[in-house]
C-alpha positions in Angstrom: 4.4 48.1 126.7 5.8 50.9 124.1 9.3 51.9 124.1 10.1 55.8 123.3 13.6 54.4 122.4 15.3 51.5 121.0 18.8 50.4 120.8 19.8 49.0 117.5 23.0 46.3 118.0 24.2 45.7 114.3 27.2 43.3 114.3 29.4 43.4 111.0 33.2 42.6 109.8 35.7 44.8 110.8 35.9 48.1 108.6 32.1 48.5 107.8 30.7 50.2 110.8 31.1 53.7 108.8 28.5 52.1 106.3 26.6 50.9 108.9 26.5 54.5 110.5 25.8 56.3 107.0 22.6 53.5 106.5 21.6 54.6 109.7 21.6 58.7 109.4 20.4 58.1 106.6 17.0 57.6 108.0 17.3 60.1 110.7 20.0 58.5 113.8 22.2 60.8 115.4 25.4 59.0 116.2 25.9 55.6 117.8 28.7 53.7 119.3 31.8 51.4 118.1 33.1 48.2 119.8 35.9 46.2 118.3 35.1 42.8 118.9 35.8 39.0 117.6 33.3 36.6 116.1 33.3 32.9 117.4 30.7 31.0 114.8 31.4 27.7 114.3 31.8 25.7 111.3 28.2 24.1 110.5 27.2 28.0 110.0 29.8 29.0 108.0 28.3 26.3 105.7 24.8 26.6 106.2 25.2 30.5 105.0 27.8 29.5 102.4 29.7 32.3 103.6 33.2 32.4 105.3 33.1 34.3 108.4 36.0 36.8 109.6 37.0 36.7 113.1 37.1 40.7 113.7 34.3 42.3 114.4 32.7 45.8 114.9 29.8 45.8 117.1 27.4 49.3 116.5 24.9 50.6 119.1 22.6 53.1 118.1 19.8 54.4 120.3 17.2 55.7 118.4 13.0 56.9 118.4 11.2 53.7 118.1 9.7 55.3 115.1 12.4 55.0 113.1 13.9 52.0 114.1 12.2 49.8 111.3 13.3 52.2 109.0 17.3 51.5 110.1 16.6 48.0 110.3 15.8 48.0 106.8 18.6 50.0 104.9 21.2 47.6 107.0 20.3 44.6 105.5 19.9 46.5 102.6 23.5 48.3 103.1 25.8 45.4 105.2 23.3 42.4 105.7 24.6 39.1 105.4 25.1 39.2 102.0 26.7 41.8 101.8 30.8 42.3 102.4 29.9 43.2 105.9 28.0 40.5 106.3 25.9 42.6 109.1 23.4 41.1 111.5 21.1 43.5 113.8 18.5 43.6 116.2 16.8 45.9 118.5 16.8 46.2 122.3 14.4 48.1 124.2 15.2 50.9 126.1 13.4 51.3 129.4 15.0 54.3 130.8 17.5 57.0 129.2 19.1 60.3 130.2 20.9 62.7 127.9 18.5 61.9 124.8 16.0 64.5 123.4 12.6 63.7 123.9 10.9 62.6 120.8 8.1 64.6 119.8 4.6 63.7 119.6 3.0 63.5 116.3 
């Protein structure tokens, strides 16, 4: 089945999800939303990853054309990925059904 929409869900320390947002219009999203949140990984990561991991959280959602979304995906592990200060992880959702969102134009 193909999506018109996806929802990008990029996870990153506290005080990156402007970066996050200006990787992401960047290659063409329109806005997204913000959701403090805290971060419960446990010690055998932190070690594995050789990375210390902060308790406070942002969590971004941005819905965007499917056409872009590797695009995104791209420039925010380039922009907050794990090694990074942000230390960003992201996936994609798909979106079955939305209201409020422009259609995306066939090409």
């Amino acid at each position: 089945m193909t999506y018109e929409y996806e929802m990008i869900v990029c996870v990153v320390n506290t005080g990156f999800s402007d970066a996050v947002m200006s990787a992401a219009r960047a290659c063409g999203a329109r806005g997204g939303t913000v959701i403090n949140a805290r971060g419960t990984a446990n010690p055998e990561a932190e070690s594995f990853f050789k990375i210390t991991i902060q308790p406070e959280k942002e969590i971004v959602m941005i819905v965007v054309p499917t056409a872009i979304k590797d695009d995104i995906l791209h420039a925010l592990y380039k922009d907050v990925g794990l090694n990074t200060p942000g230390q960003g992880i992201a996936f994609t959702l798909p979106v079955d059904a939305a209201v409020g969102l422009p259609k995306v134009e066939e090409k």
